[in-house]
mmCIF file of the N, C-alpha and C atoms, coordinates in Angstrom:
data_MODEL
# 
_entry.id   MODEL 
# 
loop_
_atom_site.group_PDB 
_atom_site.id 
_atom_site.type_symbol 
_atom_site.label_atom_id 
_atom_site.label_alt_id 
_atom_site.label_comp_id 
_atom_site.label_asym_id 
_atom_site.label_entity_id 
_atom_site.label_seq_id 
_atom_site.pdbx_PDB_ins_code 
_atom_site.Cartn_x 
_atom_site.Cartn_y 
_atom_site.Cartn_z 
_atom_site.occupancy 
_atom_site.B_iso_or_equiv 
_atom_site.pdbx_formal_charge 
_atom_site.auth_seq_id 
_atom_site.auth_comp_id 
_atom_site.auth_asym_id 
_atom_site.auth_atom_id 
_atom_site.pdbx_PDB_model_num 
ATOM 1   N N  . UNK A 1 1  ? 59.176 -23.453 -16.552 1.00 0.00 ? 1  UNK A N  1 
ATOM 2   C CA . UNK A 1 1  ? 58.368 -22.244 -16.643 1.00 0.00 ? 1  UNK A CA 1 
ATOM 3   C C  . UNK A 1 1  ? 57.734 -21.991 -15.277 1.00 0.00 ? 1  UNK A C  1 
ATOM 4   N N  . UNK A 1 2  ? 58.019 -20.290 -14.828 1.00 0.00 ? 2  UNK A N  1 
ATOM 5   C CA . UNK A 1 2  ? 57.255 -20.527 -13.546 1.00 0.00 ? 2  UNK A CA 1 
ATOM 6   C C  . UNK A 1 2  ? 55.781 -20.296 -13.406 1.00 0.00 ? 2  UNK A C  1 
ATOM 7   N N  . UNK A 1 3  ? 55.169 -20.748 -12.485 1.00 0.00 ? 3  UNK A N  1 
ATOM 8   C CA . UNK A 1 3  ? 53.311 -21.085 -12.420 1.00 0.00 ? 3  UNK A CA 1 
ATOM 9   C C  . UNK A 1 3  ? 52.743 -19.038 -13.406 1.00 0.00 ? 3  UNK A C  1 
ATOM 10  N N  . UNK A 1 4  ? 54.089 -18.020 -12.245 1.00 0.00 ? 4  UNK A N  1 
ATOM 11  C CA . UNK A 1 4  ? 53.542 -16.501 -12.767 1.00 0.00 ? 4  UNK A CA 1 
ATOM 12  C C  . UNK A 1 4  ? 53.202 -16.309 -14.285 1.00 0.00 ? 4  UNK A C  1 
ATOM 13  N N  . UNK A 1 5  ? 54.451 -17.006 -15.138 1.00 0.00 ? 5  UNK A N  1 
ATOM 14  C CA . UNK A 1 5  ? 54.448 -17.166 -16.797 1.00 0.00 ? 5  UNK A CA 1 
ATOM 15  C C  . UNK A 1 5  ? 53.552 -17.554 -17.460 1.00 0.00 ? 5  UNK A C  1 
ATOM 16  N N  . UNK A 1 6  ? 52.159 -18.266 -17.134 1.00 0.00 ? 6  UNK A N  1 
ATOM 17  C CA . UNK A 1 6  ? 51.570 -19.029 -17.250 1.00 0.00 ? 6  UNK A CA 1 
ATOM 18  C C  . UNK A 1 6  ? 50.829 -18.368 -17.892 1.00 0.00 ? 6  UNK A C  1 
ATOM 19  N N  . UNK A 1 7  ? 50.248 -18.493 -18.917 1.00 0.00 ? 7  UNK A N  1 
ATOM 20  C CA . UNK A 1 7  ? 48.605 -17.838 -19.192 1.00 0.00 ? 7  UNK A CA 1 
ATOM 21  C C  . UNK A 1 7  ? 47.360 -17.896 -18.506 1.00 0.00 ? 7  UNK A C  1 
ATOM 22  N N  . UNK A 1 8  ? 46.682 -16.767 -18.208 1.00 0.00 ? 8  UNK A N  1 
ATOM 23  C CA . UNK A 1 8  ? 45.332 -16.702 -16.931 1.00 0.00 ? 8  UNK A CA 1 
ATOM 24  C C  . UNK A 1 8  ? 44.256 -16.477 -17.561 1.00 0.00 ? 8  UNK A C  1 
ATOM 25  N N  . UNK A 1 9  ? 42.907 -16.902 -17.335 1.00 0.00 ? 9  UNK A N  1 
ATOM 26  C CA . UNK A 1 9  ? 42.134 -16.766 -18.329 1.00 0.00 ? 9  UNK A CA 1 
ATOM 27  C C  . UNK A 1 9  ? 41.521 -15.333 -18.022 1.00 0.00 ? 9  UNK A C  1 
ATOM 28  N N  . UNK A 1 10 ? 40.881 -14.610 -18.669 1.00 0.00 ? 10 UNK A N  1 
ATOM 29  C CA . UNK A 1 10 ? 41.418 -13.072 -18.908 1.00 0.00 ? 10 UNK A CA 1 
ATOM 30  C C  . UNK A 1 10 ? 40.016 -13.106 -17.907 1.00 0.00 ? 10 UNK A C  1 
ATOM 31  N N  . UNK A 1 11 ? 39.189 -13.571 -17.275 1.00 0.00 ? 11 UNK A N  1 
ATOM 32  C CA . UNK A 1 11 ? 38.380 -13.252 -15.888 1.00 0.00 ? 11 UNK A CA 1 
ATOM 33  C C  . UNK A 1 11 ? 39.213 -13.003 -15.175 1.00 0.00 ? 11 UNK A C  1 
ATOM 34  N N  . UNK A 1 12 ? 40.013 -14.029 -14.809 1.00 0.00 ? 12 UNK A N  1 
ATOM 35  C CA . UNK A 1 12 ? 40.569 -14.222 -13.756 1.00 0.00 ? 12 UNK A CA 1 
ATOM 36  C C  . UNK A 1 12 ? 41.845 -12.658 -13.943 1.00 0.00 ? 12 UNK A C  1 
ATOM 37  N N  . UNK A 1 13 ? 41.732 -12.410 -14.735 1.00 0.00 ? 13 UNK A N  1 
ATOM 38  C CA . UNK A 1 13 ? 42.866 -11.035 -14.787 1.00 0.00 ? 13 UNK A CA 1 
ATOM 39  C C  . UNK A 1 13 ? 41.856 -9.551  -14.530 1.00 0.00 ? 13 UNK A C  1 
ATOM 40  N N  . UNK A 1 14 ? 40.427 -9.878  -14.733 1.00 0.00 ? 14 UNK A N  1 
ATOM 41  C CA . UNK A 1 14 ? 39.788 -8.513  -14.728 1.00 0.00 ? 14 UNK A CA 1 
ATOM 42  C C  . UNK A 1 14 ? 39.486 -8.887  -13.104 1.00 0.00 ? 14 UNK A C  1 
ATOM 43  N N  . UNK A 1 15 ? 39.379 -9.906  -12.732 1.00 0.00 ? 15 UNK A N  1 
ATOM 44  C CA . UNK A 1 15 ? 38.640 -10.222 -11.318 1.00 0.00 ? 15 UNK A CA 1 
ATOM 45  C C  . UNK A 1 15 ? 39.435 -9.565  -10.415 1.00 0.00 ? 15 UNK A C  1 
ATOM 46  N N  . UNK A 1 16 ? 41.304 -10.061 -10.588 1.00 0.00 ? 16 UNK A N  1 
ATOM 47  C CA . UNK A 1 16 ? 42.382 -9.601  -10.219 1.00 0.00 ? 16 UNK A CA 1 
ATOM 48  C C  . UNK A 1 16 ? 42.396 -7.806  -10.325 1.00 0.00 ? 16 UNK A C  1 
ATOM 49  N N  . UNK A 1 17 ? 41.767 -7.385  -10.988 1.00 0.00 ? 17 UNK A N  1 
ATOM 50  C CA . UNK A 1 17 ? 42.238 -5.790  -11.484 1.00 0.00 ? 17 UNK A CA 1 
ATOM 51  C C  . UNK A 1 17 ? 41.025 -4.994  -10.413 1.00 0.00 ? 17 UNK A C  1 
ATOM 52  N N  . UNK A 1 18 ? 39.647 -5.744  -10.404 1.00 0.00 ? 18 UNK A N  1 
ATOM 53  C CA . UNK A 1 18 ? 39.017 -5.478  -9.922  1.00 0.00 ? 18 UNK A CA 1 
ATOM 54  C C  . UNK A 1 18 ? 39.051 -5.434  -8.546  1.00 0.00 ? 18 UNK A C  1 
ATOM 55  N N  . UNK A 1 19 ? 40.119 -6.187  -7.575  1.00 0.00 ? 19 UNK A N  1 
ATOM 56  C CA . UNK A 1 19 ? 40.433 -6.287  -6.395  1.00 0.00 ? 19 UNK A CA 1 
ATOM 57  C C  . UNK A 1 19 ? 41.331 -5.636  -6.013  1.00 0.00 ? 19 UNK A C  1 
ATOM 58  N N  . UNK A 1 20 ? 42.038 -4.497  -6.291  1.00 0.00 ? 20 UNK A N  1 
ATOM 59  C CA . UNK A 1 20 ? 42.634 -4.002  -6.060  1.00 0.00 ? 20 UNK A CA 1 
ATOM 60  C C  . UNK A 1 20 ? 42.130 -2.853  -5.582  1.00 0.00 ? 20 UNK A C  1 
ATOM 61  N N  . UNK A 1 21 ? 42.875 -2.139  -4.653  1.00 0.00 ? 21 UNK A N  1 
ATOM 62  C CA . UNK A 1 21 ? 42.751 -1.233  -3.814  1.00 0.00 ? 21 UNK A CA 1 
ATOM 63  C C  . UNK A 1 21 ? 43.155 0.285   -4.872  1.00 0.00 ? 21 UNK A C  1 
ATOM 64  N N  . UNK A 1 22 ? 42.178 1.042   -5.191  1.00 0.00 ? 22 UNK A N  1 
ATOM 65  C CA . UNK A 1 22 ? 42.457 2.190   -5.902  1.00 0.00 ? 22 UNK A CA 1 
ATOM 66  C C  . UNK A 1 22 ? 42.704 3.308   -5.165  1.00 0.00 ? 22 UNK A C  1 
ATOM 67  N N  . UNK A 1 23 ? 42.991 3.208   -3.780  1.00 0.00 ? 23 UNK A N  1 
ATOM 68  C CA . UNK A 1 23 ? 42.645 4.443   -2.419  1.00 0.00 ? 23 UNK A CA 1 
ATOM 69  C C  . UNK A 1 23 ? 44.316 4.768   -2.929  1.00 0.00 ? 23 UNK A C  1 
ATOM 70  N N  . UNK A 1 24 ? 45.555 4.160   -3.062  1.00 0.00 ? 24 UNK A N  1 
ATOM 71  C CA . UNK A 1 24 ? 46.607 4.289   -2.978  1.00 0.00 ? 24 UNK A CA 1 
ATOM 72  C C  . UNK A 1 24 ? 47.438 5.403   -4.108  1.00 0.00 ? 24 UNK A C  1 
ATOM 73  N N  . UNK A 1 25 ? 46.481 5.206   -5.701  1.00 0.00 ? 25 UNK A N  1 
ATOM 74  C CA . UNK A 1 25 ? 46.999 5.658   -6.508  1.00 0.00 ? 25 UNK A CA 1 
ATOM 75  C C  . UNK A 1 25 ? 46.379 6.772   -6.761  1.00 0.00 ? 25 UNK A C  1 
ATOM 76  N N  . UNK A 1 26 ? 47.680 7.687   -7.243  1.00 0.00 ? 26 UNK A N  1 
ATOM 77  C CA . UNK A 1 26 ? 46.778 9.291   -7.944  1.00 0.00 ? 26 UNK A CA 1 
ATOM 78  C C  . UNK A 1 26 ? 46.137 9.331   -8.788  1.00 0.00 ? 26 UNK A C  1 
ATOM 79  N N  . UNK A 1 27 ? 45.765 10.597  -8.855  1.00 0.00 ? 27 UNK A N  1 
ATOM 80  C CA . UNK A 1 27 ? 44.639 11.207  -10.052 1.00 0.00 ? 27 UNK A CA 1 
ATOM 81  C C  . UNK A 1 27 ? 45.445 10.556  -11.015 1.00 0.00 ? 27 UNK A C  1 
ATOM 82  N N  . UNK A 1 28 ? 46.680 11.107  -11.621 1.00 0.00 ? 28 UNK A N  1 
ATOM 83  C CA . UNK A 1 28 ? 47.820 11.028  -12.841 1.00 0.00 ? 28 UNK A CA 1 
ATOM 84  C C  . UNK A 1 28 ? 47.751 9.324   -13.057 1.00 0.00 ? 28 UNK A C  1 
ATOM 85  N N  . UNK A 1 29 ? 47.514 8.493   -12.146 1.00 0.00 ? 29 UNK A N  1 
ATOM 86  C CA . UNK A 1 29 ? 48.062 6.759   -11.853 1.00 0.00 ? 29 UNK A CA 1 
ATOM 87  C C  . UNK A 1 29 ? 46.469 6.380   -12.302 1.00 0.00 ? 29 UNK A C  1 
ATOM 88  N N  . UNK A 1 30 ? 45.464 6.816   -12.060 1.00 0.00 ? 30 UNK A N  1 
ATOM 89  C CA . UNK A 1 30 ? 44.207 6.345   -12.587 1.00 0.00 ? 30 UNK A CA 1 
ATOM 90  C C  . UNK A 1 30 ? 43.947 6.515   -14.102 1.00 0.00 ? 30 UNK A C  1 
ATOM 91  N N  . UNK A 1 31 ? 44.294 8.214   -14.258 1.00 0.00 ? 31 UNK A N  1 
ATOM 92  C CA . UNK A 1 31 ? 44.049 8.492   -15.830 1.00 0.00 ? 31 UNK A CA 1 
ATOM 93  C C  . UNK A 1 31 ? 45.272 6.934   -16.628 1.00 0.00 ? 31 UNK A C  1 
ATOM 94  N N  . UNK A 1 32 ? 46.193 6.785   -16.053 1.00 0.00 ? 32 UNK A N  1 
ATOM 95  C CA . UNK A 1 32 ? 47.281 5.751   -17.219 1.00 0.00 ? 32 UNK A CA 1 
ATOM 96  C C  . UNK A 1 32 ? 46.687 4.699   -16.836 1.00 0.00 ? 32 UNK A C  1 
ATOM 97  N N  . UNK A 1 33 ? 46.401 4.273   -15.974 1.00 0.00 ? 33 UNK A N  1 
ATOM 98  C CA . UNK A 1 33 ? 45.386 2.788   -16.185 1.00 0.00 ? 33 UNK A CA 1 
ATOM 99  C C  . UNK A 1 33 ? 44.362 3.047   -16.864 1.00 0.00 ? 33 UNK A C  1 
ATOM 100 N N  . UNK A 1 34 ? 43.176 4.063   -16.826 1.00 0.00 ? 34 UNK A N  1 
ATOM 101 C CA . UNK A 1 34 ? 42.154 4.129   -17.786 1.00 0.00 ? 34 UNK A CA 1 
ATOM 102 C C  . UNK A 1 34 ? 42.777 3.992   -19.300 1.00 0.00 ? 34 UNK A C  1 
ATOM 103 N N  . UNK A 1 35 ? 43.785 4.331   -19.466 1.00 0.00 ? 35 UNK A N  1 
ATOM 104 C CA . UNK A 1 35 ? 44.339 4.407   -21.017 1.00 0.00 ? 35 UNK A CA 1 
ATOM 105 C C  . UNK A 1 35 ? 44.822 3.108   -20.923 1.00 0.00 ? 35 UNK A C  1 
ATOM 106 N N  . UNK A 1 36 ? 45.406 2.587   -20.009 1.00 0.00 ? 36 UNK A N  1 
ATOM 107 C CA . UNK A 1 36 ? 45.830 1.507   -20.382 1.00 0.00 ? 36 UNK A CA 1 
ATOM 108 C C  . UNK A 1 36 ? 45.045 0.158   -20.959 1.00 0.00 ? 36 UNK A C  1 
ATOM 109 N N  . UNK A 1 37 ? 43.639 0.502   -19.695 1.00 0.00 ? 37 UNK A N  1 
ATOM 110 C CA . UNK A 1 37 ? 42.450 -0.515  -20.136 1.00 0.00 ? 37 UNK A CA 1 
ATOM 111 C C  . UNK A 1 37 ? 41.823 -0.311  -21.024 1.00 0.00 ? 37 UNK A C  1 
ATOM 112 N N  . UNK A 1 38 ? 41.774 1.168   -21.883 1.00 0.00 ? 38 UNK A N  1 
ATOM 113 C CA . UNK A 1 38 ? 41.274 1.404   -22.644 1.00 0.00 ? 38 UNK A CA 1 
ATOM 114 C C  . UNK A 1 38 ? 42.171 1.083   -24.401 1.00 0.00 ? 38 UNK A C  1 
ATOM 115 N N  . UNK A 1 39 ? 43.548 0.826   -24.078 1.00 0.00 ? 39 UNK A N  1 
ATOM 116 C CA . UNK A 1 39 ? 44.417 0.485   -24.789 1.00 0.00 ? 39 UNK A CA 1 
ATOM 117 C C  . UNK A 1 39 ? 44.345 -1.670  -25.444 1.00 0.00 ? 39 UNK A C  1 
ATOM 118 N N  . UNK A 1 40 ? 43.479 -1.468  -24.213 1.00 0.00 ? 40 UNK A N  1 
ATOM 119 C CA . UNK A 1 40 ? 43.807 -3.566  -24.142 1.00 0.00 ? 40 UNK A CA 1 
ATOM 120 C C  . UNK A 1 40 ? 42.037 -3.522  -24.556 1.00 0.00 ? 40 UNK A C  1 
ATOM 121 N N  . UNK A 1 41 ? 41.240 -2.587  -23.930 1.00 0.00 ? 41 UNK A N  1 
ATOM 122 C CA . UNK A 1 41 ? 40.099 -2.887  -24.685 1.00 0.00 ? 41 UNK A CA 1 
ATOM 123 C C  . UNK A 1 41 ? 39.759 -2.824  -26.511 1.00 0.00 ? 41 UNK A C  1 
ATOM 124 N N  . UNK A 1 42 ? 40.240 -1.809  -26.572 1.00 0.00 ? 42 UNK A N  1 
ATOM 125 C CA . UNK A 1 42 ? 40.292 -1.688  -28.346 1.00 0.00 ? 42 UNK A CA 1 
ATOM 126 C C  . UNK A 1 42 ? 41.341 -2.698  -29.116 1.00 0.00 ? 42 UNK A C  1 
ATOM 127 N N  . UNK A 1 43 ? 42.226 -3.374  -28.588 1.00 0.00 ? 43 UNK A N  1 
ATOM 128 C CA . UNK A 1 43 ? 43.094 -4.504  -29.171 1.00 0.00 ? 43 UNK A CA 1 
ATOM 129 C C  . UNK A 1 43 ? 41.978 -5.764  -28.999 1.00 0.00 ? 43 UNK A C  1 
ATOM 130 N N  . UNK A 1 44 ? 41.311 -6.009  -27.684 1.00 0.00 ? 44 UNK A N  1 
ATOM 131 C CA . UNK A 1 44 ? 40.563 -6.772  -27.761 1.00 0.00 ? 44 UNK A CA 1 
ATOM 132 C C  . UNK A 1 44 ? 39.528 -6.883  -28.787 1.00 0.00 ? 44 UNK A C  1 
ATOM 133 N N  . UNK A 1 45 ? 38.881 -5.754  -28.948 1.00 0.00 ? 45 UNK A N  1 
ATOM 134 C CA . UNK A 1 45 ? 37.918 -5.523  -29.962 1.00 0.00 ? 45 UNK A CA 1 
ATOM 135 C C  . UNK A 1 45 ? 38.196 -5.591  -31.657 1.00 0.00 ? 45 UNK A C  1 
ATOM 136 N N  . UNK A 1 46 ? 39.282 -5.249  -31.978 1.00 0.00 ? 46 UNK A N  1 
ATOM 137 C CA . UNK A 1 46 ? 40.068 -6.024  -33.167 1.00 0.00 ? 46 UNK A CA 1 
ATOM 138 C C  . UNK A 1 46 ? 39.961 -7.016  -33.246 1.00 0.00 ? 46 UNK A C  1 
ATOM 139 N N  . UNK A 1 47 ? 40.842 -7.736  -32.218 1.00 0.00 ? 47 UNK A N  1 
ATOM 140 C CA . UNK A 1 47 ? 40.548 -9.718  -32.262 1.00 0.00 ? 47 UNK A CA 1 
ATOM 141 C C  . UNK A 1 47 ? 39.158 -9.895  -32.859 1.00 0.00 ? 47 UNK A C  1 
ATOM 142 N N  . UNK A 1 48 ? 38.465 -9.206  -32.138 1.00 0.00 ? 48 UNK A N  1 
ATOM 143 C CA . UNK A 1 48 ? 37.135 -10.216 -32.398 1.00 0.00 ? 48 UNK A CA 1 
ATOM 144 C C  . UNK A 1 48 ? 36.726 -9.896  -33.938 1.00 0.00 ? 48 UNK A C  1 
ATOM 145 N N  . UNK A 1 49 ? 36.766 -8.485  -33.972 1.00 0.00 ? 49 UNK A N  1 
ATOM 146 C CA . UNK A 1 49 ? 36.473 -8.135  -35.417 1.00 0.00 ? 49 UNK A CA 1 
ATOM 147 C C  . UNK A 1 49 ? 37.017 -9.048  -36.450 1.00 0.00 ? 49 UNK A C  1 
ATOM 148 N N  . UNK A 1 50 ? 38.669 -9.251  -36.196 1.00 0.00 ? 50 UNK A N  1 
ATOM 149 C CA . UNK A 1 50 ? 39.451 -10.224 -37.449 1.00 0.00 ? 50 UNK A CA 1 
ATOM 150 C C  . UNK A 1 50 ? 38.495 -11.743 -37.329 1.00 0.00 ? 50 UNK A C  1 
ATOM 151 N N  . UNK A 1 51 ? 38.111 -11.961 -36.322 1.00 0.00 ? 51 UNK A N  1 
ATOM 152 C CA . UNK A 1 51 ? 37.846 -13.198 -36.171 1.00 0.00 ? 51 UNK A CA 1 
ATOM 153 C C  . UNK A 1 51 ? 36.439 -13.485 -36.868 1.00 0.00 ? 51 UNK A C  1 
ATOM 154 N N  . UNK A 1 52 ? 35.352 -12.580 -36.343 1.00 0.00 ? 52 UNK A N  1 
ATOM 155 C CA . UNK A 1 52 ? 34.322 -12.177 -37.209 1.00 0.00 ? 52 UNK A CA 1 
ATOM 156 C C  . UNK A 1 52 ? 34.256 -12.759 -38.908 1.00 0.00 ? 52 UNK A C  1 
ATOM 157 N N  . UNK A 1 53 ? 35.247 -11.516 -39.095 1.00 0.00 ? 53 UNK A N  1 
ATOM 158 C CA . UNK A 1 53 ? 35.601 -11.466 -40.654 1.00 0.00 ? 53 UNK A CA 1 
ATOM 159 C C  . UNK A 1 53 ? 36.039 -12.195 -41.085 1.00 0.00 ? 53 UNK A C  1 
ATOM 160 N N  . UNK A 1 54 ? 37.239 -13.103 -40.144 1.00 0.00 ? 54 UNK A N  1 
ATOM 161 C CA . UNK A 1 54 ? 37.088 -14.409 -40.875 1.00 0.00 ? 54 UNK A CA 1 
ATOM 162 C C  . UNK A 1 54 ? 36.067 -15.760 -41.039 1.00 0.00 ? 54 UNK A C  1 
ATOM 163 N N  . UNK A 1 55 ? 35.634 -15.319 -40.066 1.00 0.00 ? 55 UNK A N  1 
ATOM 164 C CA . UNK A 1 55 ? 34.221 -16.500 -40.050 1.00 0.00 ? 55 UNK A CA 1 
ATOM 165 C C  . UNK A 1 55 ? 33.672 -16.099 -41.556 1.00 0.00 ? 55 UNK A C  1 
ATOM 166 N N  . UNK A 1 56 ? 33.141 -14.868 -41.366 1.00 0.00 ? 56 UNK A N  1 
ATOM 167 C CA . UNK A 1 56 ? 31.765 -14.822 -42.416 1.00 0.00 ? 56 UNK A CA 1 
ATOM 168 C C  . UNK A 1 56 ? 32.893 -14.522 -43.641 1.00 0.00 ? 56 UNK A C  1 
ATOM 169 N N  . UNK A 1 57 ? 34.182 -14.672 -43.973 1.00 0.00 ? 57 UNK A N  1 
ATOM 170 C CA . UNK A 1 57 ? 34.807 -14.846 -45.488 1.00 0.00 ? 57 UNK A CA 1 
ATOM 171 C C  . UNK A 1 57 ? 34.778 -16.683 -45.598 1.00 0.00 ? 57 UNK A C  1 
ATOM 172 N N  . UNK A 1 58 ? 35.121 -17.328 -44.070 1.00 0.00 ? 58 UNK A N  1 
ATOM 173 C CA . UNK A 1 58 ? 35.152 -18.658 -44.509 1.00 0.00 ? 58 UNK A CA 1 
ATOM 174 C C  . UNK A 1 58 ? 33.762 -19.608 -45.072 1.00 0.00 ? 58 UNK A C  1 
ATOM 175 N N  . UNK A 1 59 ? 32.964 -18.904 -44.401 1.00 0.00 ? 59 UNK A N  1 
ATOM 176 C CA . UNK A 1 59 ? 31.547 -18.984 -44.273 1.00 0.00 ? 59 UNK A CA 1 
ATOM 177 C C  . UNK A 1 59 ? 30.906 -18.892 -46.084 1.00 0.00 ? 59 UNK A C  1 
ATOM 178 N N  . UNK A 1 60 ? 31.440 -17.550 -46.569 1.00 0.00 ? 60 UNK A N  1 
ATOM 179 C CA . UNK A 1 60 ? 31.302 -17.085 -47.774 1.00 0.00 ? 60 UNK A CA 1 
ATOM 180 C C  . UNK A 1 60 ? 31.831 -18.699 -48.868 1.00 0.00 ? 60 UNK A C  1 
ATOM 181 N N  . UNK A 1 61 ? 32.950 -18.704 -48.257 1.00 0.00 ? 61 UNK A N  1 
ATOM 182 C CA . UNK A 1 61 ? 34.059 -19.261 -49.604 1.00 0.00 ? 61 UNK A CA 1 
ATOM 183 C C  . UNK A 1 61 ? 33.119 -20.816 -49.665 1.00 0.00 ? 61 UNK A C  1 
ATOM 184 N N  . UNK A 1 62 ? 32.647 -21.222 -48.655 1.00 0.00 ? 62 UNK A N  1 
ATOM 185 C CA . UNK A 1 62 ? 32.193 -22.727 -48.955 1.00 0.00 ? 62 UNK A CA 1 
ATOM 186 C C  . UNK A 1 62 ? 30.460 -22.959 -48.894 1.00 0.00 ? 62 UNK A C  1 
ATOM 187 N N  . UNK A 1 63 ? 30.245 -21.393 -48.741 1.00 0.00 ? 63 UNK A N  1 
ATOM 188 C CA . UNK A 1 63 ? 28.422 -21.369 -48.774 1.00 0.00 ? 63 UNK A CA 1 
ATOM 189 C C  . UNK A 1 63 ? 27.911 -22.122 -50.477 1.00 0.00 ? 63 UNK A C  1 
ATOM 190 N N  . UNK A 1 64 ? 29.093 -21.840 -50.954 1.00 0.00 ? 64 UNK A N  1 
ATOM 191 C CA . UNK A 1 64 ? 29.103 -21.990 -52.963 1.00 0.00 ? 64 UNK A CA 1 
ATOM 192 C C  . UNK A 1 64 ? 28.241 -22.964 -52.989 1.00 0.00 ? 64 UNK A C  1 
# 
């Protein structure tokens, strides 16, 4: 597997996003990254929700 394949811990991917030079890309190239981050933000926000919900159902089932 090469080191690129690797999983990064998701700082280290916003830190990365954050260093980038935005002088290069257009108006059109900013709006599809805003959707895009805005695409990975609301998937993110699911996770947590399922995860949530499963806490406080597991939480529920053995509070008995």
């Amino acid at each position: 597997m090469e080191a690129d394949d690797l999983p990064r811990r998701a700082r280290d991917l916003v830190a990365e996003l954050a260093r980038q030079d935005l002088d290069p890309l257009s108006v059109d190239e900013l709006h599809a990254r805003i959707a895009g981050l805005e695409t990975e933000i609301s998937r993110v926000r699911q996770r947590i929700e399922r995860a949530v919900n499963h806490r406080s159902s597991a939480d529920a089932l053995f509070k008995s």
